[in-house]
TORLUM-526452 format. One record per residue (C-alpha): residue number from 0; x, y negated, z. Coordinates in pm, 1 decimal, decimal comma. Example, Ala and Ser with C-alpha at 12.3 -4.5 7.8 and 13.67 -1.06 7.14 Angstrom:
REC  resi        xx        yy        zz
REC     0    1230,0     450,0     780,0
REC     1    1367,0     106,0     714,0
***
This chain:
REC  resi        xx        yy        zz
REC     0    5031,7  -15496,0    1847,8
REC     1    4656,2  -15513,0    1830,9
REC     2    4603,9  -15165,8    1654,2
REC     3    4776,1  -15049,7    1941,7
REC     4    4628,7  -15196,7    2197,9
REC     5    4277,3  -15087,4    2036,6
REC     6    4412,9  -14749,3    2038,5
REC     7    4529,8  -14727,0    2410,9
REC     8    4147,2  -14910,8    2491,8
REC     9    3956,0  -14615,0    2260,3
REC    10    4170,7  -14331,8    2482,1
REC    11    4096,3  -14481,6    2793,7
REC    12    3791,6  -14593,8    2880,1
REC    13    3846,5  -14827,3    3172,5
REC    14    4102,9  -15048,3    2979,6
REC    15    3802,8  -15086,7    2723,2
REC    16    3551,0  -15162,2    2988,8
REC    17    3777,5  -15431,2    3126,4
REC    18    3817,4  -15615,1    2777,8
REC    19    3464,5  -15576,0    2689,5
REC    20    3370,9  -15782,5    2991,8
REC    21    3636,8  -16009,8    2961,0
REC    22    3490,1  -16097,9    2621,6
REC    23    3165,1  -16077,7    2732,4
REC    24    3316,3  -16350,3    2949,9
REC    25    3474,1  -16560,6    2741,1
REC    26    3157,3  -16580,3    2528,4
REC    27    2952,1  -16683,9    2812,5
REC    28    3187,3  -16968,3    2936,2
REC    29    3227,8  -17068,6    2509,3
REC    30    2845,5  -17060,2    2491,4
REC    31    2820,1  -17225,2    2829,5
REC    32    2557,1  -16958,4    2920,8
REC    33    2599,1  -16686,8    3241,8
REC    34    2516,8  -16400,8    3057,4
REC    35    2389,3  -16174,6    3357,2
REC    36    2099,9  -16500,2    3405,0
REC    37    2043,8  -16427,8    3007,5
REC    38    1995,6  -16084,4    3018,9
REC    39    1764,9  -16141,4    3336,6
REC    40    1566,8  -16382,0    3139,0
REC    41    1509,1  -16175,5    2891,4
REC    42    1420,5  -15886,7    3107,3
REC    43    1150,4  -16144,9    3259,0
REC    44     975,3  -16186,6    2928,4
REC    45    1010,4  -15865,5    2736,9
REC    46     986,4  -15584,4    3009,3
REC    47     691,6  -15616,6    3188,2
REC    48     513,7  -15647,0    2786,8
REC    49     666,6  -15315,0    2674,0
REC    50     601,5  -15160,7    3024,5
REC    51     263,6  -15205,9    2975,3
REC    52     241,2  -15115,2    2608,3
REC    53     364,3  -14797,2    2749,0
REC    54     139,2  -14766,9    3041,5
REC    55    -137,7  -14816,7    2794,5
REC    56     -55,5  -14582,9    2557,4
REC    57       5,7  -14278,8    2803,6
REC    58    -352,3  -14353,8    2967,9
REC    59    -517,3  -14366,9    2630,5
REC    60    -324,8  -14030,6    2555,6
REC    61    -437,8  -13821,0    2879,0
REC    62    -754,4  -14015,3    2973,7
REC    63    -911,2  -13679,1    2798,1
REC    64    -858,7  -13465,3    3094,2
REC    65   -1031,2  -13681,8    3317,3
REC    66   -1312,1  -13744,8    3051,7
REC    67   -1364,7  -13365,4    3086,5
REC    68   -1450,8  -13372,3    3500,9
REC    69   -1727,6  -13646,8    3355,5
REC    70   -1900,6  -13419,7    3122,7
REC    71   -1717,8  -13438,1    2833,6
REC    72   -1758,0  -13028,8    2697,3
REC    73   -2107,7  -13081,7    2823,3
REC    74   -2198,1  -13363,6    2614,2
REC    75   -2016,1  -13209,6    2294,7
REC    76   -2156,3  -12865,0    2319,1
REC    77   -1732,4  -12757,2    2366,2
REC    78   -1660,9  -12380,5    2375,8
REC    79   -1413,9  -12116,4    2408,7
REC    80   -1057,2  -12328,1    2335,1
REC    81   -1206,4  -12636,3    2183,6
REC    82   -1145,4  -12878,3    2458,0
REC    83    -740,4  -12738,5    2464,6
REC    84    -716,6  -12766,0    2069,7
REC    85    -873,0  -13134,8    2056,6
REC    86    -595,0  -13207,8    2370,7
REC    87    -295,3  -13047,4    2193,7
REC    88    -393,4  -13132,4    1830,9
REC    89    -275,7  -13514,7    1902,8
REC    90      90,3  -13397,9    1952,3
REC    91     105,2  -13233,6    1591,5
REC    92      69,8  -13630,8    1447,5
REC    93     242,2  -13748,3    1748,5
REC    94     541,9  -13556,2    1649,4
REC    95     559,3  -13580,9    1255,0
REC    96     487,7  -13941,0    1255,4
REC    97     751,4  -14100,8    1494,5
REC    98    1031,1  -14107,1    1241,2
REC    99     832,1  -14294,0     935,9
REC   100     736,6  -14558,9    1226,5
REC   101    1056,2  -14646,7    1305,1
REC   102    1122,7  -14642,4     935,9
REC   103     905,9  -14881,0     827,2
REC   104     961,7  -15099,6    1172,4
REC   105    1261,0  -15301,5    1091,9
REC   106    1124,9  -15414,7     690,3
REC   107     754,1  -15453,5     832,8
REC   108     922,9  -15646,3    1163,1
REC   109     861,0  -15509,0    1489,6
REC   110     599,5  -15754,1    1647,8
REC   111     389,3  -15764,4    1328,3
REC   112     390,6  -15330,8    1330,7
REC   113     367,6  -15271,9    1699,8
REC   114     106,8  -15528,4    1697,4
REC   115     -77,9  -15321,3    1400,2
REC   116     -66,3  -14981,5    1572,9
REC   117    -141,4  -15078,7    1907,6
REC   118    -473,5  -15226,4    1783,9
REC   119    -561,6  -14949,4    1603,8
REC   120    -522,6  -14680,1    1869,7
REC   121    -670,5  -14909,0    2115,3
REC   122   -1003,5  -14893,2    1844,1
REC   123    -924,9  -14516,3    1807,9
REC   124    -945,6  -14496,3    2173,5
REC   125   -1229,7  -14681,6    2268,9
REC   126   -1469,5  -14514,7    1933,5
REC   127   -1364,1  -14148,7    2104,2
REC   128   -1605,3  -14267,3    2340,6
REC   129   -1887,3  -14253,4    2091,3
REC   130   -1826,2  -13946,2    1938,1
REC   131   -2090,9  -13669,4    1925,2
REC   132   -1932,8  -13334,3    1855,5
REC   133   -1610,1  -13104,7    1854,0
REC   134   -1541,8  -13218,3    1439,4
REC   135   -1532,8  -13600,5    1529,2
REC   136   -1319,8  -13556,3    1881,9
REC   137   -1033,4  -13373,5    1711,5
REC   138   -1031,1  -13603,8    1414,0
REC   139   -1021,0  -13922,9    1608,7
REC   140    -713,1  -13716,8    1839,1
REC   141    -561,5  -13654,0    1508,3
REC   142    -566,7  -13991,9    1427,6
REC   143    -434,8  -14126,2    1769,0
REC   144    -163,4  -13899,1    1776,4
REC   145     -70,3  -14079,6    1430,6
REC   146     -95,0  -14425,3    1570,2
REC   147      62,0  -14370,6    1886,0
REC   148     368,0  -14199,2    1759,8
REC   149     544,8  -14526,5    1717,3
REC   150     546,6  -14663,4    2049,8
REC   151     802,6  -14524,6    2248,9
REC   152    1036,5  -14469,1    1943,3
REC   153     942,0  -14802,5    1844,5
REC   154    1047,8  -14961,1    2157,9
REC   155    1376,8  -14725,0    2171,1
REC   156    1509,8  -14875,0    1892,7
REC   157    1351,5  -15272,8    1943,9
REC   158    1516,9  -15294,0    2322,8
REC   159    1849,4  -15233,4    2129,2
REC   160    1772,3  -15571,4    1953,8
REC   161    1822,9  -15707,9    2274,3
REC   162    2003,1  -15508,2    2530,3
REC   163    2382,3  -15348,9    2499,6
REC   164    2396,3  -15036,0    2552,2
REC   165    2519,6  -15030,7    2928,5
REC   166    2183,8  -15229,3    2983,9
REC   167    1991,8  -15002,4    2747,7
REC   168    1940,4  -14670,3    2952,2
REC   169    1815,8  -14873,1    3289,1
REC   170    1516,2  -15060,0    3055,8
REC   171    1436,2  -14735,4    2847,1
REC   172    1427,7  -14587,9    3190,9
REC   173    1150,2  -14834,7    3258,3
REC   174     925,1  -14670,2    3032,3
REC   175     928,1  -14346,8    3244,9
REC   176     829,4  -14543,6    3489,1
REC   177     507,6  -14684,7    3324,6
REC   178     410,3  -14284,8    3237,8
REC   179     426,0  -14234,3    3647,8
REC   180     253,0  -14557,0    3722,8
REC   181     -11,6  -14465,9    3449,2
REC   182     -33,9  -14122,9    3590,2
REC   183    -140,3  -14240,5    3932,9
REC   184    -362,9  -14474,7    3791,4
REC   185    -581,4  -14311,4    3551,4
REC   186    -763,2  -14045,0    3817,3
REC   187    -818,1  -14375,5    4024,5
REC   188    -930,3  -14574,7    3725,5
REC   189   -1156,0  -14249,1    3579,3
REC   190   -1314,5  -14160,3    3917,8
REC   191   -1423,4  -14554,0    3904,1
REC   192   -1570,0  -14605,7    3571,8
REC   193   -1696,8  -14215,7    3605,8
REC   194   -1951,1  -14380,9    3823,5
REC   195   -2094,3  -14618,7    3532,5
REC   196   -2257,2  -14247,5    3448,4
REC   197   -2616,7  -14340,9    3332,7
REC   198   -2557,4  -14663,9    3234,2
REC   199   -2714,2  -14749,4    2928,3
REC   200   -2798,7  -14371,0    2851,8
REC   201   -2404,4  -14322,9    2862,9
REC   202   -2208,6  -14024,7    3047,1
REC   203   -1916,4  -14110,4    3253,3
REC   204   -1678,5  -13978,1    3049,8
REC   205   -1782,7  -14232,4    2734,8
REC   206   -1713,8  -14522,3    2953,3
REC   207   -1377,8  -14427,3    3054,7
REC   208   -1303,0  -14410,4    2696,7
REC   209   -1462,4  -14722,2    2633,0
REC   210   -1321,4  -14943,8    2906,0
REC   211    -969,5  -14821,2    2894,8
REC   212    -946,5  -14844,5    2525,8
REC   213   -1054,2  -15239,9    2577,2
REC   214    -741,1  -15367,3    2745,6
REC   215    -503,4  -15189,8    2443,9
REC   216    -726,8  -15373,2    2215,7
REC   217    -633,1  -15720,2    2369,9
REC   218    -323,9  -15602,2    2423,6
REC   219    -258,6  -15603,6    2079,0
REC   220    -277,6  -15959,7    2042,0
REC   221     -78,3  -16077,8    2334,2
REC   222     176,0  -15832,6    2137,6
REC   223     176,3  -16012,6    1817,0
REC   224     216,9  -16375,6    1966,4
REC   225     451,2  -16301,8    2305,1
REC   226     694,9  -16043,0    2127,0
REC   227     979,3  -16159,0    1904,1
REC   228    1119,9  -16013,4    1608,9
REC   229    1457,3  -16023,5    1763,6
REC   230    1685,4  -16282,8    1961,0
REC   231    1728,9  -16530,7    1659,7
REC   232    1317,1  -16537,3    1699,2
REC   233    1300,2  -16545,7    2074,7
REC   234    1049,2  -16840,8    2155,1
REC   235    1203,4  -16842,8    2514,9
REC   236    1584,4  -16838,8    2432,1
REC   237    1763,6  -17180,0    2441,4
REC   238    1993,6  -17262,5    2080,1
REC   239    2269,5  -17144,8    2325,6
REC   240    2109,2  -16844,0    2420,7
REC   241    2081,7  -16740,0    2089,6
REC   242    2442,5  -16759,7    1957,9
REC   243    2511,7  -16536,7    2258,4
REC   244    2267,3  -16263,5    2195,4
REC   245    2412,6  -16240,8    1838,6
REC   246    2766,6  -16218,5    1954,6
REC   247    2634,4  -15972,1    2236,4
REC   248    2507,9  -15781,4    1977,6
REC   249    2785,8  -15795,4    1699,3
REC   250    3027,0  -15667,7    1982,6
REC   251    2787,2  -15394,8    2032,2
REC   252    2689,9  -15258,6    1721,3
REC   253    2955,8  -15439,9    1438,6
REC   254    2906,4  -15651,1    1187,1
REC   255    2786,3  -15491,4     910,7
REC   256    2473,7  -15559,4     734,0
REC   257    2344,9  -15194,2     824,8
REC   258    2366,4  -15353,6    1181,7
REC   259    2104,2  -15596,6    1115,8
REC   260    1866,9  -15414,8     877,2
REC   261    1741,3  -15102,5     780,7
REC   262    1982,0  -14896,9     544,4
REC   263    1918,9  -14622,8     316,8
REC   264    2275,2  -14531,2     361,2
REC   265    2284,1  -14501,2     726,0
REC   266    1978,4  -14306,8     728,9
REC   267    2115,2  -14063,4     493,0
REC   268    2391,3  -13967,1     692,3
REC   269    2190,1  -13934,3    1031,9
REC   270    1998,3  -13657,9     794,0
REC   271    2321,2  -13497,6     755,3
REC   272    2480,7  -13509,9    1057,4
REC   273    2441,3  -13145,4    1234,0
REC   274    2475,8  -13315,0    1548,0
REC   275    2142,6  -13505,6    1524,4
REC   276    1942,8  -13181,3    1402,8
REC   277    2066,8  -12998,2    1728,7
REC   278    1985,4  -13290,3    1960,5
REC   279    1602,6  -13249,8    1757,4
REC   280    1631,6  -12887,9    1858,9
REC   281    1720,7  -12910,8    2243,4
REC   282    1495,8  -13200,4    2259,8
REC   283    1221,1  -12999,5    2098,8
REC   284    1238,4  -12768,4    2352,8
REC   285    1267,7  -12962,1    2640,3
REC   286     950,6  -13155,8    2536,5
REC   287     759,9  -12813,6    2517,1
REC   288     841,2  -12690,2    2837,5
REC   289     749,7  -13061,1    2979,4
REC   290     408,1  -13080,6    2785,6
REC   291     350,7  -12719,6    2692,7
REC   292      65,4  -12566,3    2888,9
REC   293     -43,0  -12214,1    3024,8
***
């Protein structure tokens, strides 16, 4: 009777939409917790943290292009290509270090590592202010690319810590947003700092480097002490609260160990599966047309 039923529910998805809430129902009322105020609590604490993270990390990322209406190629003697190669040389790190970060963020623990390499790109960021020719600009983008890489796959897999994954596209989707918001912001933020231009002997285009490589530096350590490991860690989730993010998450994603903690095993067979090689592929390409440039 219940293999069957669990077959009917895996053929049709609305049958297994209706029992998944009903569970997620009967948890709440077991736990004595409304688990749409949980999930809003949670959004109240972690989102606007990881939207900024993000918002950070994009303006940190681009702030080069408005460096360069402050006399950036001036200052650094650029020529020819230079000032496209030290732009586009950050994506080559970007790119082959996102998969070690996310390896190494569940055993390292995801507050203590996101905590690590937002710090360091926030120093990376604000030192690219003080460089003094082509050589140190591309090795400091090199660098950044490197530490950066980790973020948004970083924050991919944390928010699934968390979230189900009904819930998970909408807060993902979140970080898209902080990319448009930091869009707007950084030609507003760089045409005001671009004005500090003479100040202590320094161009414009150091102290937009400077100043918005500061606030990822603090950020860093509002990171480490305001972001939890996970729910079991969660400094603002009741005893309650708690028992219900693990069942939450157990419903979710099973209840095997690889569920909870980085496996060889698992990882293995996402290297295997042809599947995930042409998602890389199409995803690849979609990410050159969006960043690729004339």
């Amino acid at each position: 009777m219940a293999s069957g039923t669990r077959k009917s529910f895996d053929s049709d998805p609305e049958p297994a939409r209706i029992a998944e809430g009903a569970v997620a129902h009967d948890e709440s009322m077991n736990f004595g917790v409304d688990e749409r105020k949980l999930v809003r609590k949670v959004d109240l604490h972690l989102i606007p943290l990881v939207m900024l993270l993000y918002t950070f990390s994009f303006l940190d990322r681009v702030n080069i292009g408005n460096a360069r209406l402050y006399g950036l190629e001036e200052d650094l003697g650029l020529v020819g290509n230079q000032f496209q190669i030290a732009v586009s040389i950050l994506f080559v790190t970007y790119v082959l270090f996102e998969l070690p970060s996310n390896l190494v963020l569940k055993p390292i623990g995801p507050q203590r590592w996101l905590a690590f390499i937002v710090f360091v790109w926030g120093v990376i960021a604000l030192a690219t202010g003080l460089v003094n020719n082509f050589e140190s600009l591309v090795a400091l983008r090199v660098l950044l690319g490197a530490f950066e890489a980790g973020l948004f796959p970083g924050l991919n897999l944390y928010l699934t810590f968390f979230y189900t994954k009904r819930e998970l596209a909408l807060r993902v989707g979140y970080l898209f947003v902080s990319a448009a918001v930091a869009g707007a912001l950084g030609g507003l933020l760089a045409y005001g700092i671009g004005h500090l231009g003479g100040v202590r002997g320094m161009s414009g285009w150091r102290w937009i480097m400077i100043i918005e490589g500061i606030p990822t530096v603090l950020l860093a350590f509002f990171v480490y002490f305001l972001l939890p490991n996970d729910p079991e860690h969660a400094y603002f989730l009741t005893p309650d609260e708690k028992k219900l993010m693990a069942a939450r998450h157990r419903r979710q994603y099973g209840y095997t160990e690889s569920a909870k903690q980085f496996s060889k095993k698992d990882m293995m067979k996402a290297f295997k599966d042809w599947k995930v090689w042409v998602f890389c592929i199409g995803q690849f390409g979609a990410d050159t047309m969006l960043y690729g440039r004339c």
